[in-house]
KEPAVEX-999629 format. One record per atom (N, C-alpha, C): x, z, y negated. Coordinates in steps of 0.02 Angstrom, whole numbers, padded with zeros to 5 digits, always signed. Example, Ala and Ser with C-alpha at 12.3 -4.5 7.8 and 13.67 -1.06 7.14 Angstrom:
<rs>
+00660+00390+00284+00615+00390+00225+00660+00390+00165+00642+00354+00112+00684+00357+00053+00645+00394-00002
</rs>
This chain:
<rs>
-01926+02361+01997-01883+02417+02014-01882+02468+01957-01862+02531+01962-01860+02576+01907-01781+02603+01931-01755+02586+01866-01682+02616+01817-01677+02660+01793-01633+02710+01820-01619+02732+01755-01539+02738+01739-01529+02749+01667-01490+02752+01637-01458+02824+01612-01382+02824+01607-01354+02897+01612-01317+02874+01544-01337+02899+01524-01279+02913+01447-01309+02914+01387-01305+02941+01316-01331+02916+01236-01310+02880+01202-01262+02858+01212-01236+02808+01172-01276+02752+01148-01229+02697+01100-01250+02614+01104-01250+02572+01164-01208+02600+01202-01204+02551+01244-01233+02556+01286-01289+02628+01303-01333+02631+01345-01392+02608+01313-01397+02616+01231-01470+02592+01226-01438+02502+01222-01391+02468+01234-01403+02407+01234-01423+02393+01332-01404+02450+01351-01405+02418+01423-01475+02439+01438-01508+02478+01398-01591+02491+01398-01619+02413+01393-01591+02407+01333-01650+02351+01316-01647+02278+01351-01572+02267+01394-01575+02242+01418-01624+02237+01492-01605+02283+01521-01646+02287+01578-01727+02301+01548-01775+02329+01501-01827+02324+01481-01848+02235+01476-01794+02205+01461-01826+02128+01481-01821+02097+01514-01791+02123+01571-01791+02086+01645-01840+02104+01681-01907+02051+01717-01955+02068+01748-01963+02083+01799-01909+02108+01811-01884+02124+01890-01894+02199+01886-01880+02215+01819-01876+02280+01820-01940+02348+01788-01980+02359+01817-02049+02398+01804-02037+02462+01774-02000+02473+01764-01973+02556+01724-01889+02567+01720-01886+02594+01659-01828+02616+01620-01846+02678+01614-01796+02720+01635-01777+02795+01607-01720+02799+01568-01687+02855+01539-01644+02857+01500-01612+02935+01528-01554+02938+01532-01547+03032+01531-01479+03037+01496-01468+03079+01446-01523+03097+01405-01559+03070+01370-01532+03003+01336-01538+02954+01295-01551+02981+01235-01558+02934+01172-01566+02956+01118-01621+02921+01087-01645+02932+01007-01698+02929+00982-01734+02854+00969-01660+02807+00977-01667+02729+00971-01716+02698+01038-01698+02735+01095-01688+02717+01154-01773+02742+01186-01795+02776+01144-01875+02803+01153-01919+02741+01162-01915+02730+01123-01962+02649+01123-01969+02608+01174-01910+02614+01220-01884+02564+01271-01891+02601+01349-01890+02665+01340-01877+02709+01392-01907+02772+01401-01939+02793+01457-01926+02863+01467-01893+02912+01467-01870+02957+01393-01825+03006+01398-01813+03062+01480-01774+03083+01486-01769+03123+01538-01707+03204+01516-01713+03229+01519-01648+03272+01490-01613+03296+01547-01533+03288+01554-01499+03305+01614-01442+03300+01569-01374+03354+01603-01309+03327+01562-01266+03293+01618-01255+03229+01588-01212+03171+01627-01152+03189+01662-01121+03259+01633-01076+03282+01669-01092+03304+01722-01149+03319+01764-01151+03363+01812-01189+03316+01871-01132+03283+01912-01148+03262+01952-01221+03261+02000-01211+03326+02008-01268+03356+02048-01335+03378+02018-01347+03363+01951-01401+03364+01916-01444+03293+01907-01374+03251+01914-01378+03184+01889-01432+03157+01968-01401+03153+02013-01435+03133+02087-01474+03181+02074-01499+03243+02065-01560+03259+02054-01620+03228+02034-01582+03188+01990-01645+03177+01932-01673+03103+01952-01593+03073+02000-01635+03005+02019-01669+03019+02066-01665+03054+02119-01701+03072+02183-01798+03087+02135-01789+03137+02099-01846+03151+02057-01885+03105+02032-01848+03055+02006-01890+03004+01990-01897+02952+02011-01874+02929+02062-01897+02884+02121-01849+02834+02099-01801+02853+02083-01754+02789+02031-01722+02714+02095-01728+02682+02081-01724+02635+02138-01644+02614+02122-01615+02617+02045-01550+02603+02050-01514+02645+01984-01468+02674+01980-01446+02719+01939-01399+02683+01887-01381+02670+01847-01328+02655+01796-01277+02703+01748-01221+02721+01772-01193+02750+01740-01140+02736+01670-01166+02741+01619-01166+02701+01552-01059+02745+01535-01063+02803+01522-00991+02812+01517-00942+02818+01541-00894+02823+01534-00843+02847+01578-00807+02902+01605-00820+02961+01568-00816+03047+01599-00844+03059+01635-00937+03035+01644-00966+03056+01715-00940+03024+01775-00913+02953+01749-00884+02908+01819-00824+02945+01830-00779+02951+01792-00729+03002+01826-00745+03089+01855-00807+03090+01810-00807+03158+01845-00864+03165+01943-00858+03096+01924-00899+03069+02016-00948+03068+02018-01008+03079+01953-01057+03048+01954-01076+03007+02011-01058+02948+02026-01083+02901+02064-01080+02913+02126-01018+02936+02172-01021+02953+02207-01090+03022+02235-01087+03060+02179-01171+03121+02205-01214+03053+02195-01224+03014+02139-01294+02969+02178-01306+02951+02247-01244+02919+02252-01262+02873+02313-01256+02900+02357-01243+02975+02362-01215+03037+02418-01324+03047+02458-01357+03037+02369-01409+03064+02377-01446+02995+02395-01442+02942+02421-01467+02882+02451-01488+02858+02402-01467+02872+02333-01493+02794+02260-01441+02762+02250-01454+02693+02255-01412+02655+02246-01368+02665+02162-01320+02662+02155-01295+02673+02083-01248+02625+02073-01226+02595+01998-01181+02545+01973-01146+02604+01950-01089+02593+01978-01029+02633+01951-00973+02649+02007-00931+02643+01989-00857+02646+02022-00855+02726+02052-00828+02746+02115-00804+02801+02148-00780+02855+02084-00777+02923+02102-00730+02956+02086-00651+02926+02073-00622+02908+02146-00579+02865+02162-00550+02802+02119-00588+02774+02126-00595+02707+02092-00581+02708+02021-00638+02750+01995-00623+02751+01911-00578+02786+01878-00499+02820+01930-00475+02822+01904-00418+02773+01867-00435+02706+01870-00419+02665+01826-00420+02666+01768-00468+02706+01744-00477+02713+01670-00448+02778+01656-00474+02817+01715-00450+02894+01707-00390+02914+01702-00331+02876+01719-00261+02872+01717-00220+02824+01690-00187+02820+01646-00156+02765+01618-00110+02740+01679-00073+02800+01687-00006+02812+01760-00032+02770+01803-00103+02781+01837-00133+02740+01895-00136+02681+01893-00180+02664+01830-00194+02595+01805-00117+02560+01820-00096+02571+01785-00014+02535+01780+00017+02525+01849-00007+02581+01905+00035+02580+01974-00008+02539+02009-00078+02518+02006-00101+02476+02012-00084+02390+01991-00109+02401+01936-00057+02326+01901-00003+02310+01947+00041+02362+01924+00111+02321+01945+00128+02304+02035+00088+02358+02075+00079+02339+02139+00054+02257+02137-00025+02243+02119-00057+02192+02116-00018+02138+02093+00036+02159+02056+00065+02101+02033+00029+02074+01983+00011+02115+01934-00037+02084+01864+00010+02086+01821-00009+02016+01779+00028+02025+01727+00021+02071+01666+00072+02114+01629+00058+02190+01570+00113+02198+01573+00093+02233+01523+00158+02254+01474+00216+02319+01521+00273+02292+01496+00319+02355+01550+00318+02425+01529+00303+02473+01566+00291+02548+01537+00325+02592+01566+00343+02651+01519+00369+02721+01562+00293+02762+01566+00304+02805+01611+00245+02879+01616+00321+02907+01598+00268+02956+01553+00322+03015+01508+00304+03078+01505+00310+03122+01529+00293+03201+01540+00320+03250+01471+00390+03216+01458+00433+03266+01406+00441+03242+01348+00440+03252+01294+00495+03249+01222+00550+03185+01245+00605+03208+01287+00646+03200+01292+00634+03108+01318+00587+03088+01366+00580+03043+01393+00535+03007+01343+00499+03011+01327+00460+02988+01268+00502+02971+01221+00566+03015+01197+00597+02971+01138+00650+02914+01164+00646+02934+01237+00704+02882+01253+00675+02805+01274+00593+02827+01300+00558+02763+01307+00531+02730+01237+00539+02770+01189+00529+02720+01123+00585+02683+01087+00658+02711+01110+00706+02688+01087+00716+02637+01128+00707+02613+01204+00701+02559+01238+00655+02503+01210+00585+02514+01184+00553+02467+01170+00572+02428+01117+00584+02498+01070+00589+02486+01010+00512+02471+00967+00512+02458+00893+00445+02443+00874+00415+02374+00886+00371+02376+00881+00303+02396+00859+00282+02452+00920+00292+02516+00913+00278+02563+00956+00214+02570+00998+00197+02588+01059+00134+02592+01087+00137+02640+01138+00094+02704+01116+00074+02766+01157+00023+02799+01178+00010+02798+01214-00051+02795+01265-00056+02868+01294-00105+02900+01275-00141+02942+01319-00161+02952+01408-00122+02989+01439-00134+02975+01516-00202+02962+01524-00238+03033+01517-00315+03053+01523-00360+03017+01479-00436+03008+01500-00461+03001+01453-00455+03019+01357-00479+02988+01328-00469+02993+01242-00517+02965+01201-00574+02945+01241-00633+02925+01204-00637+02862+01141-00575+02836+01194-00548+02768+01142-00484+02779+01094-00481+02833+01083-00454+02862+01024-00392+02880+01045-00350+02870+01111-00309+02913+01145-00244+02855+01117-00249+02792+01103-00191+02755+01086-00155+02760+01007-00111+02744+01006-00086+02748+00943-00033+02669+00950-00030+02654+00902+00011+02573+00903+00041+02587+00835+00105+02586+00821+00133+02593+00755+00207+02580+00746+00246+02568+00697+00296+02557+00667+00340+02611+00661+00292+02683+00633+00324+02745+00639+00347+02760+00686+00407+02775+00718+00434+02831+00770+00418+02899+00765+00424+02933+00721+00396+02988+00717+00319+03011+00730+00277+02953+00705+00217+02961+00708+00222+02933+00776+00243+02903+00820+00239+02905+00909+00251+02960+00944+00303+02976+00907+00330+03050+00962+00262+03107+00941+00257+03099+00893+00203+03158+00874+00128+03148+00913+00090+03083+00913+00057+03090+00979+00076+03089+01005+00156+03064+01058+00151+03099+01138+00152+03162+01155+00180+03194+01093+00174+03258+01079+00106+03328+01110+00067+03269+01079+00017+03301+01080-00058+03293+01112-00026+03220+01182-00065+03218+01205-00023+03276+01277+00041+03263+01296+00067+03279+01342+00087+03231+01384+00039+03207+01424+00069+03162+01489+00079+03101+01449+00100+03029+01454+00082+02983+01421+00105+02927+01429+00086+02873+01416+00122+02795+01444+00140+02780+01382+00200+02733+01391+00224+02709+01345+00238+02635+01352+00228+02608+01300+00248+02539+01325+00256+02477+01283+00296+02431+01310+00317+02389+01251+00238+02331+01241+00245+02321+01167+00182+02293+01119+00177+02215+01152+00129+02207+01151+00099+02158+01183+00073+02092+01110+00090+02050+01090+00085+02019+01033+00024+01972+01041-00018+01978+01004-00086+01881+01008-00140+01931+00982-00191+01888+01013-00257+01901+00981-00288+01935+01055-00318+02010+01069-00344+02051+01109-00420+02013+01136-00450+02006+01193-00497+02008+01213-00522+02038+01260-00571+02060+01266-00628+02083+01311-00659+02066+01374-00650+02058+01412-00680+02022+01471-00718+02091+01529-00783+02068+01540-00820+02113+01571-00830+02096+01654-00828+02091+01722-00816+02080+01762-00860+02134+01823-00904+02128+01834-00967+02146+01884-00935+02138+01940-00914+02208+01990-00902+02192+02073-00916+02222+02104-00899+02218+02153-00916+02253+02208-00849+02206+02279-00826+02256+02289-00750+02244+02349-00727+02192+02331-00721+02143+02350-00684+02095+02338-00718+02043+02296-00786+02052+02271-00814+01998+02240-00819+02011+02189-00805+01962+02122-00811+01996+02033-00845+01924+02027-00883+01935+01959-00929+01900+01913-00948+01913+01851-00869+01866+01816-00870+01873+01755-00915+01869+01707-00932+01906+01642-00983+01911+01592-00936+01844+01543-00950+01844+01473-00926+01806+01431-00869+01865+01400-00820+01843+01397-00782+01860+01355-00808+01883+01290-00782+01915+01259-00787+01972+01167-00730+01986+01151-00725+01987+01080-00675+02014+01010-00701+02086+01014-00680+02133+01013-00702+02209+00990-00642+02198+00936-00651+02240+00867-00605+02270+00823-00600+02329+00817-00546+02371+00848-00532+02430+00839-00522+02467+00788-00479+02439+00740-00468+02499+00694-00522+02508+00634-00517+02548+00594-00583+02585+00554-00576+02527+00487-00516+02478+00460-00514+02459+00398-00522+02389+00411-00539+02355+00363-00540+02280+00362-00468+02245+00361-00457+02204+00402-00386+02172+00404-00355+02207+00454-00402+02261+00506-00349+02279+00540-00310+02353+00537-00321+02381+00502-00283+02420+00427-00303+02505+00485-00275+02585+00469-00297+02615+00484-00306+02665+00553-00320+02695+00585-00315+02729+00650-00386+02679+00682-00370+02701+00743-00405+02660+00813-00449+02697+00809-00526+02673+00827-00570+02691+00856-00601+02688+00917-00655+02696+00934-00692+02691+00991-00719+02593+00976-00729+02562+00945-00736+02501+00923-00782+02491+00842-00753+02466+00794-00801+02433+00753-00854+02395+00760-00842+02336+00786-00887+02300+00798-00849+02240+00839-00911+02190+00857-00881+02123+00912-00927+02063+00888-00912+02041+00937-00937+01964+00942-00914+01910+01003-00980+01879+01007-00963+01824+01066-00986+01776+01032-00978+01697+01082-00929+01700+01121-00863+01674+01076-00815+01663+01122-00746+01658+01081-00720+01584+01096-00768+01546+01018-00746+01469+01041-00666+01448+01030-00627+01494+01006-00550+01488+01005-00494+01487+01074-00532+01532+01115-00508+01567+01175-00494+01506+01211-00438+01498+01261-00410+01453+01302-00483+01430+01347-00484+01364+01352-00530+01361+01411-00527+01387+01498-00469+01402+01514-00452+01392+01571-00438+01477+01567-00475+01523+01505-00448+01596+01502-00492+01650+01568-00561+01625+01576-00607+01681+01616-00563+01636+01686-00567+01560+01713-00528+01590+01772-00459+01604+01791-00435+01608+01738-00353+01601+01751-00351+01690+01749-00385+01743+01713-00385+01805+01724-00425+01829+01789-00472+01784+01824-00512+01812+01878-00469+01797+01944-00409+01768+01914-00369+01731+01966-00327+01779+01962-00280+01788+01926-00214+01825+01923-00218+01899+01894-00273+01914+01877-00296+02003+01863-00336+02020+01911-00408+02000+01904-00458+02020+01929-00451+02033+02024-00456+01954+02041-00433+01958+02127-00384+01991+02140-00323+02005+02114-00271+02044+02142-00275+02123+02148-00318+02152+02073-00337+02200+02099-00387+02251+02116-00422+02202+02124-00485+02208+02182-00462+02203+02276-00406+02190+02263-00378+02169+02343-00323+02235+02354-00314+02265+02305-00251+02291+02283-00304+02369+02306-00364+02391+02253-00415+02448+02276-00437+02468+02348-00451+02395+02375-00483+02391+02434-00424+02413+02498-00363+02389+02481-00310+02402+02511-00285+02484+02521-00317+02504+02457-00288+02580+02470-00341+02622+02494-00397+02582+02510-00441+02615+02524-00521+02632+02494-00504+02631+02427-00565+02647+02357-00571+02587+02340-00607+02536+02377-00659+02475+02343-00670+02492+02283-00671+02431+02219-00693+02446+02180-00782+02422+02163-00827+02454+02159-00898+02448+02129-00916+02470+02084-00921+02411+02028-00959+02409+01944-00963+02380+01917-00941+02407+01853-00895+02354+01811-00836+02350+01771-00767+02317+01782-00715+02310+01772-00697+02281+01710-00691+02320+01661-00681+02312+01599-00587+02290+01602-00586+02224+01578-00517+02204+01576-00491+02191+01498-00453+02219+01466-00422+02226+01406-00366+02180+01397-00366+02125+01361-00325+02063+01342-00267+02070+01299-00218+02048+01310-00189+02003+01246-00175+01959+01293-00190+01901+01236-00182+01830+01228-00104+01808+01199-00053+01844+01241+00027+01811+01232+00030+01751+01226+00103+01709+01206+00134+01652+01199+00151+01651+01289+00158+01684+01296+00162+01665+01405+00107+01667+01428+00053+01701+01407-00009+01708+01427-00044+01764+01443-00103+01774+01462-00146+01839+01450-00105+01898+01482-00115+01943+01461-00077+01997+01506-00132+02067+01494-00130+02104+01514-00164+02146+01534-00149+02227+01472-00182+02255+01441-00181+02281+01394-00193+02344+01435-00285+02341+01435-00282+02394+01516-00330+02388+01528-00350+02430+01579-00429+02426+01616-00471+02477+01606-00552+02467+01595-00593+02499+01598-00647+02522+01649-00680+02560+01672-00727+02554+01738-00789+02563+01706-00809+02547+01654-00891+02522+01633-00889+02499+01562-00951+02482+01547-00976+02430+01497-00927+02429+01440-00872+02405+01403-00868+02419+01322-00904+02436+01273-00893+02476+01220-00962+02473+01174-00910+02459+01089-00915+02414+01065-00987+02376+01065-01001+02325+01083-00939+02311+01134-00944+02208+01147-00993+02210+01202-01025+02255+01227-01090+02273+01271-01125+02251+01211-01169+02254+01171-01200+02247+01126-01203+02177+01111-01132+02144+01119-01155+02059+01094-01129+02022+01150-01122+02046+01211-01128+01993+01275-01205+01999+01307-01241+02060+01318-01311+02051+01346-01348+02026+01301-01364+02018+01241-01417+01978+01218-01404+01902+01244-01347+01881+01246-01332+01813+01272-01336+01794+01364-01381+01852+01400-01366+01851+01457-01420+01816+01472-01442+01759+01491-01513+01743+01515-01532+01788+01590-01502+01786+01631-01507+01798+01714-01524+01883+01688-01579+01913+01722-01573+01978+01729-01537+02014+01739-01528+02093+01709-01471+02124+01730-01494+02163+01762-01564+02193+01770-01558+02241+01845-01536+02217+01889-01555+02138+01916-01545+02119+01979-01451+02100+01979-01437+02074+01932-01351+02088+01937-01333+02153+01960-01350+02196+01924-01312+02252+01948-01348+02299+02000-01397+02284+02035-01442+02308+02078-01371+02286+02165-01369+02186+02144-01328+02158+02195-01265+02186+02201-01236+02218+02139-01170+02253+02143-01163+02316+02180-01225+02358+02171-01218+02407+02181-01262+02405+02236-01281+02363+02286-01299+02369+02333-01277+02310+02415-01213+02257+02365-01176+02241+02418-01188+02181+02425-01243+02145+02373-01253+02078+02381-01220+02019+02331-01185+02060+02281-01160+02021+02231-01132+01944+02252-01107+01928+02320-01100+01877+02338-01139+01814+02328-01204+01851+02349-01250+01800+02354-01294+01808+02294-01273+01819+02229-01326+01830+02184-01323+01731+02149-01350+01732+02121-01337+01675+02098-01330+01668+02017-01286+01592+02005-01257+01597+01944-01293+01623+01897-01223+01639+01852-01274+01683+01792-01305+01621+01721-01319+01641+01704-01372+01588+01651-01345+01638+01564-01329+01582+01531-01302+01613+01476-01361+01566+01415-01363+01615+01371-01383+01561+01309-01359+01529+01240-01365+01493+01216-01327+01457+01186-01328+01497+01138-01262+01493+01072-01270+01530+01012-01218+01575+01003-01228+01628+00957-01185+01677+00951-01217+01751+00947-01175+01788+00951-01172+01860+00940-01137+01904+00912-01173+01940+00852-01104+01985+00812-01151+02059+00807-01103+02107+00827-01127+02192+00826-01060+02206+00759-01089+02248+00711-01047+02297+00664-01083+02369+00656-01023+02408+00652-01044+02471+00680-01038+02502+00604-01101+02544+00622-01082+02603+00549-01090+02656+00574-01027+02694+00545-01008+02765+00556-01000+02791+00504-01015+02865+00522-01015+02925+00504-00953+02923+00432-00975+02967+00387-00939+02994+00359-00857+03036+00396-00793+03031+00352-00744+03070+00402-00711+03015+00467-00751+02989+00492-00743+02969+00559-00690+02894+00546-00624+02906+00593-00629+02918+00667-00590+02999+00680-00553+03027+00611-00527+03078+00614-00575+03144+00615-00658+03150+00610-00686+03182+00620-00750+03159+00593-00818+03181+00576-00859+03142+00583-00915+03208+00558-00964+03189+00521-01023+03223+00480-01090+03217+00527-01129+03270+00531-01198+03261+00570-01234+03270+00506-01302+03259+00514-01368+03272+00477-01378+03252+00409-01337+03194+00387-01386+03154+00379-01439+03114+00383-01478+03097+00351-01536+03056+00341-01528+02990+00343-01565+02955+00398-01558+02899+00406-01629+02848+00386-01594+02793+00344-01680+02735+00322-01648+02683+00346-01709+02639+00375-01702+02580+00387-01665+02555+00483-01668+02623+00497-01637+02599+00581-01706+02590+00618-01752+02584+00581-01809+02535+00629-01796+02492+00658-01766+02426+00574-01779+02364+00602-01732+02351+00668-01788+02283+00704-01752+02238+00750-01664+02229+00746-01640+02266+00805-01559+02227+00814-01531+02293+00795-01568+02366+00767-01517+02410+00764-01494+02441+00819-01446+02464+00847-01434+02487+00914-01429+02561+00879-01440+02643+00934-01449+02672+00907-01357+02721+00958-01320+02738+00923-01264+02766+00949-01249+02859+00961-01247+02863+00886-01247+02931+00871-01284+02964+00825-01359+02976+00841-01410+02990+00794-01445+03045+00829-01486+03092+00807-01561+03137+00835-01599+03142+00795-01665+03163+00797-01715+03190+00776-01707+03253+00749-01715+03261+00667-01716+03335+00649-01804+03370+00676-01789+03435+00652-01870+03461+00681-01916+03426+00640-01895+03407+00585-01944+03382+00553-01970+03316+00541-01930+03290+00612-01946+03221+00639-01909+03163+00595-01856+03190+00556-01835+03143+00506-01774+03112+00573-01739+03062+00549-01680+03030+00599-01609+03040+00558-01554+03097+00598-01511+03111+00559-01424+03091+00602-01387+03075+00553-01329+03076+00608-01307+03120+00642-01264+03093+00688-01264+03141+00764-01205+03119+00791-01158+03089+00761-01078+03064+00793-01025+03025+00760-01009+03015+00780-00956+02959+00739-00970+02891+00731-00995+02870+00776-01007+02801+00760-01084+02808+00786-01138+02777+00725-01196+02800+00719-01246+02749+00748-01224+02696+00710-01288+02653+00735-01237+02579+00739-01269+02521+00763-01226+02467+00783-01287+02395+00758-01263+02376+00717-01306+02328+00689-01289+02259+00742-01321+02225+00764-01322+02166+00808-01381+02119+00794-01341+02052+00795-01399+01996+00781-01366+01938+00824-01427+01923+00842-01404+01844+00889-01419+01759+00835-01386+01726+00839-01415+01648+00803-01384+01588+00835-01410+01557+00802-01360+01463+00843-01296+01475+00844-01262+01503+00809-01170+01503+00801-01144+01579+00776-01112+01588+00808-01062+01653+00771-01088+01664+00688-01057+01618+00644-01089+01628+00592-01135+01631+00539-01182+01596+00574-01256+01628+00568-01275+01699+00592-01267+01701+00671-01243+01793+00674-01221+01830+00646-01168+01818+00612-01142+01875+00564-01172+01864+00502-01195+01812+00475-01215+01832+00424-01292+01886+00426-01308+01857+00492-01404+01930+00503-01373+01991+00509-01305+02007+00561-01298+02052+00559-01285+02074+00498-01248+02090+00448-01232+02088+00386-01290+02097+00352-01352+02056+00367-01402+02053+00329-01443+02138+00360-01436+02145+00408-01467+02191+00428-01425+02267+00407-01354+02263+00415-01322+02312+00383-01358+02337+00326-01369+02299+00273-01381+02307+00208-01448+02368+00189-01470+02342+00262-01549+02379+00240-01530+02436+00291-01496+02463+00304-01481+02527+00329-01452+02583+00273-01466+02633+00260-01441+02661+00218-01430+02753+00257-01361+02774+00254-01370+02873+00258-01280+02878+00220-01291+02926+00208-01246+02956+00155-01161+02947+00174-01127+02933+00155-01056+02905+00190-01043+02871+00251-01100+02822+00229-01095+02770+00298-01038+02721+00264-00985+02696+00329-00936+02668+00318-00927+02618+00376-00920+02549+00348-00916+02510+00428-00872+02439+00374-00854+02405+00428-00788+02367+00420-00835+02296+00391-00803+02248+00345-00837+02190+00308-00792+02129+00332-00767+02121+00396-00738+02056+00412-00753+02046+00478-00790+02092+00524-00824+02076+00572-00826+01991+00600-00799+01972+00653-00792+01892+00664-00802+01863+00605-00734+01882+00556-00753+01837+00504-00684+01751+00521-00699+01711+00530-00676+01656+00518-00609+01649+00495-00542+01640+00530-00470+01642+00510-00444+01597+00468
</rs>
């Protein structure tokens, strides 16, 4: 089959290289993709925002199944113009993804479904915002309605520094702090059927220990030999099925993938929030561990057979991604530097281009994503680590406790 892929990111060149080794799959495109992602793929140039460029380009290239790697084109309905244009596509409705697209929704979802999460106000004013933080009280947590590119939460002690992002996002959820250790869970559907990936650690903030403002993710790791055994079905039970029954009910099936956001409470998992495609970077260290192909996973999702796909095949070992970013970043972020050493094997390529003079320079905030697979977590981290080292561009900054051992 021939893929292609919508987005530049890491997490599209990890979902490149995944599908480049499934033999199911005879061609990879990329649109736009970036300079990592050459090797693996046919560049294509289109901007992901524009629905109707996007089904252009699969119709154009005979694309047999579309993948939509972020989450602005899925909200901006991307998927819907694919499949308008008869290519099959992985990715959630207009409709649908506004799960991610709305904090407000997400939450009126939840609490319909009866999922377990944290109790929240939607806050429009000043006035309601300071009165929903004086209810919680601290450890404060304020949430961006709309998209925020990861960056839309704030979690803090300060009151002032709460009111000042709700301030300044406008609309916003608020809600009382959710206490444990956060996980990741990735979840492939289509209507009523999901098929959980392995669980992941992502670390959000920019400092070691935790320390610092939120990002889009540092880095991850699988799998999580700490995690409750009874954690992937006791969430596919009491999150996942409910609201998948809960979508279908209102009408907007959900089809993709259902990014479910953890804490691991003293009562038990509860729901942080939801995503409608891949994480990045815990995308990065659940597919190298995927044995079973992923075109044909997400080919069955996005074409109605996920039922009958058959079990997935995992491999033994571990997985650790650490991200290096940009100078500035997550509060703003340096282009054009010069990049050595993102050849080797396991670099993922995030936010990078080609200068004219063919040199490889930064291009975002979070630049490149070092990933290595081995027998155990910590053998993984130590390649990854090992591979960090030999990367070098000018105020590269990335976190040194990456699944480090409690």
């Amino acid at each position: 089959m021939r893929v292609l892929v919508i987005g530049t990111g890491g997490r599209e060149h990890a979902l490149v290289t995944a599908l480049s080794l499934d033999p199911a799959v005879s061609h990879v495109l990329a649109a736009p993709g970036n300079p990592g992602m050459a090797a693996l793929a046919e560049l294509r140039a289109v901007d992901p925002m524009d629905p109707a460029a996007v089904a252009a380009l699969a119709v154009d290239t005979a694309a047999d199944l579309v993948v939509v790697g972020p989450e602005a084109p899925l909200v901006a309905g991307v998927a819907d113009a694919v499949r308008a244009a008869g290519v099959a596509c992985f990715g959630p409705s207009f409709e649908a993804a506004r799960l991610e697209g709305s904090k407000d929704f997400s939450k009126a979802v939840m609490v319909a479904a009866g999922v377990p999460t944290a109790r929240s106000y939607t806050c429009d004013t000043p006035e309601q915002a300071a009165a929903a933080l004086d209810e919680f009280g601290p450890t404060y947590v304020v949430k961006d309605d709309a998209l925020a590119a990861g960056k839309g939460v704030v979690v803090t002690d300060d009151r002032d520094a709460a009111l000042a992002h709700a301030a300044s996002c406008g609309r916003v959820v608020i809600e009382e702090y959710l206490d444990g250790p956060e996980v990741s869970l990735f979840v492939v559907c289509h209507g009523l059927t999901g098929v959980p990936l392995l669980p992941a650690q992502d670390f959000k903030r920019i400092g070691d220990g935790d320390t610092g403002p939120n990002t889009g993710g540092m880095g991850a790791y699988a799998p999580l030999t700490w995690a409750p055994e009874d954690l992937v079905p006791t969430v596919m039970t009491q999150v996942v099925a409910p609201v998948l029954r809960e979508m279908a009910d209102r009408g907007t099936p959900f089809q993709g993938l259902l990014f479910v956001g953890l804490a691991l409470t003293a009562k038990g998992p509860k729901v942080i929030e939801f995503n409608v495609r891949f994480g990045d970077p815990e995308t990065q260290v659940v597919l190298p561990l995927l044995k079973s192909g992923l075109g044909g996973l997400l080919t069955a999702a996005a074409t109605g057979t996920l039922a009958e796909h058959p079990p997935l095949e995992w491999r033994d070992g571990g997985s650790v991604a650490v991200v290096l970013a940009s100078a500035g970043y997550p509060a703003s972020s340096r282009s054009g530097d010069v990049i050595t050493g993102a050849d080797a094997p396991g670099v993922i390529h995030a936010g990078t281009a080609l200068r004219a003079d063919g040199a490889l320079v930064t291009a975002g905030g979070r630049v490149l994503c070092c990933t290595a697979v081995a027998d155990s977590v910590p053998e993984a981290r130590a390649a990854a680590y090992r591979l960090v080292d030999k990367v070098r561009f000018d105020g590269a900054q990335h976190r040194t406790d990456i699944a480090q051992e409690k």
